[in-house]
C-alpha positions as CSV (number, residue, x, y, z in Angstrom):
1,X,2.7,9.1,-72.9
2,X,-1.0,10.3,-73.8
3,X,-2.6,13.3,-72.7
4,X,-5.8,15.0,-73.0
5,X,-7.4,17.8,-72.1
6,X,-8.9,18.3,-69.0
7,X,-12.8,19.0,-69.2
8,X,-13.3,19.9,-65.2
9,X,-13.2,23.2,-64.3
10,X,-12.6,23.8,-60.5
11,X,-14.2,26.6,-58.4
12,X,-12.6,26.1,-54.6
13,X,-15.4,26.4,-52.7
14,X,-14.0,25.5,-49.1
15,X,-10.7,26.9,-47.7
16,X,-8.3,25.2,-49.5
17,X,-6.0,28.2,-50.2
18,X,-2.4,27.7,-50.9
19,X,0.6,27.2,-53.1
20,X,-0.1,24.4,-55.4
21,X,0.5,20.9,-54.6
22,X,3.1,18.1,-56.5
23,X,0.5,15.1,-55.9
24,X,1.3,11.9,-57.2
25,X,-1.9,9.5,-57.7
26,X,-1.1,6.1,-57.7
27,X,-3.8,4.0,-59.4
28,X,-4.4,0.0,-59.7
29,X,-3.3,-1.8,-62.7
30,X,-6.1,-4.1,-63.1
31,X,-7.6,-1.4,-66.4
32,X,-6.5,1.6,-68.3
33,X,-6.9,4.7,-65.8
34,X,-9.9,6.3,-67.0
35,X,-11.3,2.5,-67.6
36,X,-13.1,1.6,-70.8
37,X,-15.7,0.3,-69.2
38,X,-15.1,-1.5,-65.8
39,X,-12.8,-0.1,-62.9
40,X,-14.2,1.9,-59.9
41,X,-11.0,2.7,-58.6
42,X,-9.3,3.3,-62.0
43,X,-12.2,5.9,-62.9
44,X,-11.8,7.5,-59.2
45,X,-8.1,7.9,-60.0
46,X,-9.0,9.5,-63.2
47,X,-11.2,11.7,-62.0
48,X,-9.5,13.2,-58.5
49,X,-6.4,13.8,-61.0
50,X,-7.9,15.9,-63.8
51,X,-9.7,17.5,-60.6
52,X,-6.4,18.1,-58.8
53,X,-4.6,19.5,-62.4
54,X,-8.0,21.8,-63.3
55,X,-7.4,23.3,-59.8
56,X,-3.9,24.1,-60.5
57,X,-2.2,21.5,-58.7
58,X,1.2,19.4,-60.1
59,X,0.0,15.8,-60.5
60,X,2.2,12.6,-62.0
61,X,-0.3,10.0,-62.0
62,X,1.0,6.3,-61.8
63,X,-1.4,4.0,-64.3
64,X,-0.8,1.8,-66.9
65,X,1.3,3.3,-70.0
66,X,-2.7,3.8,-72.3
67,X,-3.5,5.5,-69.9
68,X,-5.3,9.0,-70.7
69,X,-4.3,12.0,-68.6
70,X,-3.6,15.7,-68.8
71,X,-1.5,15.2,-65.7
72,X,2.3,13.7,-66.3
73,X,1.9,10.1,-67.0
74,X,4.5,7.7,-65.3
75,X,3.8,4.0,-66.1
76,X,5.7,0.8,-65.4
77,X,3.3,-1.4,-67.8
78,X,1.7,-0.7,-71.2
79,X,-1.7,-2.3,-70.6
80,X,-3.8,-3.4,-67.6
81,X,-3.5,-6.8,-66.5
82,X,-7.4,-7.5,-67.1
83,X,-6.8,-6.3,-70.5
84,X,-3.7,-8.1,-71.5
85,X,-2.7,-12.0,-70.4
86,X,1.0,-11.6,-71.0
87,X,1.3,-9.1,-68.1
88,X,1.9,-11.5,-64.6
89,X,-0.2,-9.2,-62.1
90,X,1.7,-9.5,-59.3
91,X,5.3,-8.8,-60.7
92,X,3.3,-5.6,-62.6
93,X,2.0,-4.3,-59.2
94,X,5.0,-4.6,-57.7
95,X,7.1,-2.8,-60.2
96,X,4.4,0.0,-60.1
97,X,3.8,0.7,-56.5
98,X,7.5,0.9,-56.3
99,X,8.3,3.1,-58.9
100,X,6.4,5.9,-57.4
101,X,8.3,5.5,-53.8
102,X,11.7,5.7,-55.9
103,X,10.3,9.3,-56.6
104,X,8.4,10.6,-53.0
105,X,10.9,13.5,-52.9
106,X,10.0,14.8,-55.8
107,X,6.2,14.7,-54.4
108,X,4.4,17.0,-51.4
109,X,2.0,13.8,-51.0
110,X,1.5,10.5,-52.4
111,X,-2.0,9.6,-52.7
112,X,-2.9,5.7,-52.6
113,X,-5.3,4.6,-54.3
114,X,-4.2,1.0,-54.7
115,X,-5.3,-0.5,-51.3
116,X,-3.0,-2.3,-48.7
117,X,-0.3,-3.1,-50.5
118,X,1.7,0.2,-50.8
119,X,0.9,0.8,-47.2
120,X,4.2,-1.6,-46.3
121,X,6.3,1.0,-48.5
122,X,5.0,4.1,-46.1
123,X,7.4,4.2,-44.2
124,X,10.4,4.2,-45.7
125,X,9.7,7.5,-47.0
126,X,9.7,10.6,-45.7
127,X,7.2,12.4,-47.5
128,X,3.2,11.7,-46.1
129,X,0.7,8.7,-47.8
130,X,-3.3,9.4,-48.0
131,X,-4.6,6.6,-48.7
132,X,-8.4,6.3,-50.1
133,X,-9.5,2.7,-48.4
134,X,-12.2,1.2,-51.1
135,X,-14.0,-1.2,-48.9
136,X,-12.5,-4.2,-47.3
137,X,-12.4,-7.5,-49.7
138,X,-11.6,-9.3,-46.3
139,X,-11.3,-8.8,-42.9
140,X,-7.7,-10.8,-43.2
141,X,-6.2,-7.3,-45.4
142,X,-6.9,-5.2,-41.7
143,X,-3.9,-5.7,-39.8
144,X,-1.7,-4.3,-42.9
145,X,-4.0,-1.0,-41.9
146,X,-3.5,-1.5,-38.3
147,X,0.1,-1.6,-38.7
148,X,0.3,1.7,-40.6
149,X,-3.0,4.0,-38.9
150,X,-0.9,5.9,-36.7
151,X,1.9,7.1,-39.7
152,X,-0.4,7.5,-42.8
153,X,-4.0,9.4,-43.3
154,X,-7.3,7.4,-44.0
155,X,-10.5,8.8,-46.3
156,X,-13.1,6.4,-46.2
157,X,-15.4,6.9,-49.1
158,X,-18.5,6.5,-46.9
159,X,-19.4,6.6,-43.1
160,X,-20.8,3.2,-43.6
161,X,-17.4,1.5,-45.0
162,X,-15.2,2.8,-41.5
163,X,-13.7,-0.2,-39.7
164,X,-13.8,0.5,-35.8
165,X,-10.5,-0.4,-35.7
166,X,-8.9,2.6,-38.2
167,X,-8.7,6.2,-37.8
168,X,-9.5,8.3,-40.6
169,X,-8.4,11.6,-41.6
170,X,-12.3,11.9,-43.0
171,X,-15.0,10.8,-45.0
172,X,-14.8,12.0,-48.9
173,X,-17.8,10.7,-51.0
174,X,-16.6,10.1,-54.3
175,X,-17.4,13.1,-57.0
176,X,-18.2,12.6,-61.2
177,X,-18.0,14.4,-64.1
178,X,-21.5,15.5,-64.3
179,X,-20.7,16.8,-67.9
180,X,-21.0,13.5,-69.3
181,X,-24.4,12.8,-67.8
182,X,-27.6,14.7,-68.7
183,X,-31.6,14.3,-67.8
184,X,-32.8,11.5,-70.5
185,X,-35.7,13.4,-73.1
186,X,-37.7,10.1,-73.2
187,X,-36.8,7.5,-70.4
188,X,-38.3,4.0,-71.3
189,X,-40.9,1.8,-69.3
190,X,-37.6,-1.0,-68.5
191,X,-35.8,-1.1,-65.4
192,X,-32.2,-1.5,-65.3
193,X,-29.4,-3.2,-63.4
194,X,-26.1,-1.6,-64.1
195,X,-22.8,-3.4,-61.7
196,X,-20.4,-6.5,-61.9
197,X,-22.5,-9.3,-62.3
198,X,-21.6,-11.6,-59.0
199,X,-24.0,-12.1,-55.8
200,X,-23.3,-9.7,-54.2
201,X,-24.6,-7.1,-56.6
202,X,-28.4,-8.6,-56.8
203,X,-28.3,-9.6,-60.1
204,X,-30.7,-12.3,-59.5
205,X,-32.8,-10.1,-57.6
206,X,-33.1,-7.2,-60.1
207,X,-34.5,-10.4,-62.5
208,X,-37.1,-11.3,-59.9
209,X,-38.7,-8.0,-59.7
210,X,-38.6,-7.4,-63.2
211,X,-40.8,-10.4,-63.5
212,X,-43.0,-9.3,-60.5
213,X,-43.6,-6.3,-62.4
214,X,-44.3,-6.9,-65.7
215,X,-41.2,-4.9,-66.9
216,X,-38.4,-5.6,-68.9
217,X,-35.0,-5.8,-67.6
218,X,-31.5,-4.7,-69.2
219,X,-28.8,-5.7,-67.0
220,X,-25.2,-4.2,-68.5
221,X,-21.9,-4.8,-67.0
222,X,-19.2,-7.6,-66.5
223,X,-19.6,-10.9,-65.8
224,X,-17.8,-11.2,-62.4
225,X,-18.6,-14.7,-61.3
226,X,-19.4,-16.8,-64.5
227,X,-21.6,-19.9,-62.3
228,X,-24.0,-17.0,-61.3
229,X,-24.1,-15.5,-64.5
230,X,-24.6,-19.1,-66.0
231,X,-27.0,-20.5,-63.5
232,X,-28.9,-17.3,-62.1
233,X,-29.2,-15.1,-64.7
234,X,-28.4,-16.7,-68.1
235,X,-31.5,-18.8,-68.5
236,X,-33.6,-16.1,-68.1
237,X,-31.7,-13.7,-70.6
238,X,-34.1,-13.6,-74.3
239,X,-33.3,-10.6,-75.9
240,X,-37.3,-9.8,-74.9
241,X,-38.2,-9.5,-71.1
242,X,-34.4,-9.8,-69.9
243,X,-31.5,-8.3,-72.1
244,X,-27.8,-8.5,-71.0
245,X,-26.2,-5.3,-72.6
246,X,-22.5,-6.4,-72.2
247,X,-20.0,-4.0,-70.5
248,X,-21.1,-1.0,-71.0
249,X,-18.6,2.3,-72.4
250,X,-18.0,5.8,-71.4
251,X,-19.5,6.8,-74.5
252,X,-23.2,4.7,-74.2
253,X,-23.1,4.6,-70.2
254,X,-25.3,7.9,-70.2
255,X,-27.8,6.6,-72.4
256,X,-28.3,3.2,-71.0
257,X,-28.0,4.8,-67.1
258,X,-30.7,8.1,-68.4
259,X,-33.5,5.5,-70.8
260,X,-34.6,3.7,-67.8
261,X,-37.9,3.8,-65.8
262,X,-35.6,3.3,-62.2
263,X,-32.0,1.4,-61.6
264,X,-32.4,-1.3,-59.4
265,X,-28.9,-1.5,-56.6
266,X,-30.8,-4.6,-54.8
267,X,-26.7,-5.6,-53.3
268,X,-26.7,-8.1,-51.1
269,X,-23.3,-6.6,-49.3
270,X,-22.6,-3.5,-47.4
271,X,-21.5,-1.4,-50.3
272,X,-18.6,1.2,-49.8
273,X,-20.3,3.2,-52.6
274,X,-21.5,2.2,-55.6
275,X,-20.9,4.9,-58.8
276,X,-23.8,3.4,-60.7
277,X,-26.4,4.9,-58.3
278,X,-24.5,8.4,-58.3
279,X,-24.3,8.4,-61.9
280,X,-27.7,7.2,-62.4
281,X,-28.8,10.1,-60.0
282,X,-27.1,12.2,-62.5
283,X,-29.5,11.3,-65.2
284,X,-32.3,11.8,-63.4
285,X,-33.0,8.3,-62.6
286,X,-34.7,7.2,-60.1
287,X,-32.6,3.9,-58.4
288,X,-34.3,1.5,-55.7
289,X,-32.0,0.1,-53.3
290,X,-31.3,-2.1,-50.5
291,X,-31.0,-0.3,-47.3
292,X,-27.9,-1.3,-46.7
293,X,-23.5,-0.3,-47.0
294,X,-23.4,3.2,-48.3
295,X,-27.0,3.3,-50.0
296,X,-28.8,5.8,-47.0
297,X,-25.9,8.2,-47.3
298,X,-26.4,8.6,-51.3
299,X,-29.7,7.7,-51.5
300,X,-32.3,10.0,-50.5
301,X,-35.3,7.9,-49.6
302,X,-38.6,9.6,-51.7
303,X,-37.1,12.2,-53.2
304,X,-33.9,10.4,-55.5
305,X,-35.5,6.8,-55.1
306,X,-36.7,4.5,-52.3
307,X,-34.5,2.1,-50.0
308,X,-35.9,-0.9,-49.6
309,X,-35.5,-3.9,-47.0
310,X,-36.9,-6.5,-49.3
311,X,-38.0,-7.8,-52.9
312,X,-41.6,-6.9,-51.8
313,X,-41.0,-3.8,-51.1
314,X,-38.6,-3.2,-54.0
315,X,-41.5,-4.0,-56.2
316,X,-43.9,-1.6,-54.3
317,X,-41.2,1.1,-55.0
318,X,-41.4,0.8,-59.0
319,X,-44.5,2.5,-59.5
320,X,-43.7,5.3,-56.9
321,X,-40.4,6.2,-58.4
322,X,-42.6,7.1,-61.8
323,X,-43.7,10.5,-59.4
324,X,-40.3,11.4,-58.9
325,X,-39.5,14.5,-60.3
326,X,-36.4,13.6,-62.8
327,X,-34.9,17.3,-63.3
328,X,-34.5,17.3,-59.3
329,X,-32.9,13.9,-59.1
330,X,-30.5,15.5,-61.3
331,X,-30.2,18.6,-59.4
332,X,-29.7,17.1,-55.9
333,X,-27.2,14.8,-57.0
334,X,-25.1,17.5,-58.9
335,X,-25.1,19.6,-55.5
336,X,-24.2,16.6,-53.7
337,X,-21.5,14.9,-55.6
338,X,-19.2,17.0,-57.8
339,X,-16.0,16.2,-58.6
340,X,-14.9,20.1,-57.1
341,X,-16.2,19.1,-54.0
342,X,-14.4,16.1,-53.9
343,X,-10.9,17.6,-54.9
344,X,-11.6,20.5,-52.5
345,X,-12.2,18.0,-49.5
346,X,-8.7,15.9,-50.8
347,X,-7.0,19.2,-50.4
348,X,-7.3,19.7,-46.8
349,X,-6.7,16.3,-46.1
350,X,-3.2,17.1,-48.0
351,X,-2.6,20.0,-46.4
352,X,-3.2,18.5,-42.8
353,X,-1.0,15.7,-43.5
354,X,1.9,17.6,-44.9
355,X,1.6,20.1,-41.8
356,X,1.7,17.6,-39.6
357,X,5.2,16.1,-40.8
358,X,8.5,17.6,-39.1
């Protein structure tokens, strides 16, 4: 078991009063929890436990056996099943989101972060599931929440991402460690794109206005669906005008998120969220979006980038991004999404839920 430090500092700043909580935090399997480089829900994991143990709470989080954590690590596998093809996914999952309903009386609460699947364990237990809902990969994964929205609590991660058919306990906008993020001394000319590489991010579209305006493109992250990589973005990747950076780590994210001129989130999908733009935010970065998913709750149009409805507009929007004062991008976004806040908010959820069991 590996533990580290924890570098958050929590200040309650709601009423969240109250003994302290054993949580357990069940995260996916897919990467280490924090991730190296890829894994939204891994780094979400991450960071509401380290949040949860700086505030005093218990925590056993339930990750992959490299994990890093200064909570107690309980782990079924020794590597992610993205990161190692010995490890047979589903027989890993399985194993995992058991071994942490073997334990629920030795928890308060077991917080899911691992989508549908533990649902179906729920209620066998006594003690009470949150479950974070990511987004929806399909609408064929909603009747597993049907089945289980009147015995467990929902937190969507954005107003935009509730399905009319759920009930939620609330709406939690995900926090970050804004100590790893800092306003860039010298941001470069180049725009960015910084997500999965796959249709639904834009890729393609963050190439287009690039060449619209005259600007050169880096585009960092994984390669998600290799036909659009190979036939959409590829043949105009040449080291010059458009760059592909690779998957980016936690140790150059800041630098490649903080150097550029604006981030361009041109998704063509109703994001839940989308950590790029928040972290991008905390740079002082400017990002242009499409108006669509989450972007209008995180995105505040002229003052922390524009939202845009098209690739016209998008390239309108590079130029007036440059009169964006940086240092109050910052600013705004560290008001807005911290991980205290975010830990505070999951407190109450936890403390409604476990009043409301006999």
């Amino acid at each position: 078991m590996t533990r580290y430090p924890s570098r958050l500092t929590i200040i309650p700043i709601n009423d969240v009063s109250g003994p302290a909580l054993r949580v357990a935090v069940l995260s996916p399997l897919a990467w280490r929890t924090p991730p190296r480089h890829y894994g939204p829900w891994e780094q979400f994991a991450s960071l509401l436990t380290e949040g949860l143990v700086a505030a005093g709470h218990h925590v056993t989080l339930f990750a992959t056996g490299d994990s890093l954590t200064s909570a107690e690590l309980h782990s079924t596998t020794r590597r992610g099943w993205s990161e190692d093809e010995s490890i047979d996914a589903k027989v890993a999952e399985c194993l995992h989101i058991a071994s942490v309903f073997e334990r629920a009386d030795d928890f308060d609460v077991i917080h899911n972060g691992f989508d549908f699947l533990p649902l179906t364990y729920s209620d066998l237990v006594s003690t009470p599931v949150v479950t974070t809902i990511h987004g929806f990969s399909s609408e064929r994964i909603v009747p597993v929440y049907e089945r289980y929205d009147a015995t467990t609590a929902y937190v969507s991660i954005s107003d935009a991402d509730r399905h009319p058919s759920l009930h939620y306990a609330a709406t939690i906008h995900h926090g970050i460690d804004f100590g790893g993020f800092a306003v860039h001394p010298s941001p470069g000319e180049h725009l960015l794109f910084f997500g999965r590489i796959h249709p639904d991010k834009g890729t393609a579209h963050a190439i287009e206005v690039a060449r619209r305006c005259g600007r050169r493109l880096d585009i960092a992250g994984i390669i998600q669906d290799e036909e659009y990589f190979r036939t959409e973005v590829e043949p105009h990747v040449d080291g010059d005008r458009v760059r592909y950076l690779g998957a980016v780590d936690a140790s150059t994210r800041a630098e490649v998120l903080g150097g550029a001129h604006a981030l361009l989130h041109l998704i063509d999908f109703d994001e839940p969220f989308g950590y790029s733009v928040v972290e991008a935010m905390a740079c002082g970065t400017p990002v242009i979006a499409a108006d669509r998913g989450s972007m209008p709750e995180l995105i505040t149009h002229g003052r922390t980038g524009f939202l845009v409805r098209d690739l016209a507009a998008a390239v309108g929007a590079i130029d007036d991004v440059g009169g964006l004062d940086r240092a109050g991008i910052a600013d705004h976004a560290a008001r807005r999404f911290t991980v205290e806040t975010m830990v505070d908010r999951y407190v109450e959820v936890y403390r409604d839920v476990i009043g409301d069991r006999p």
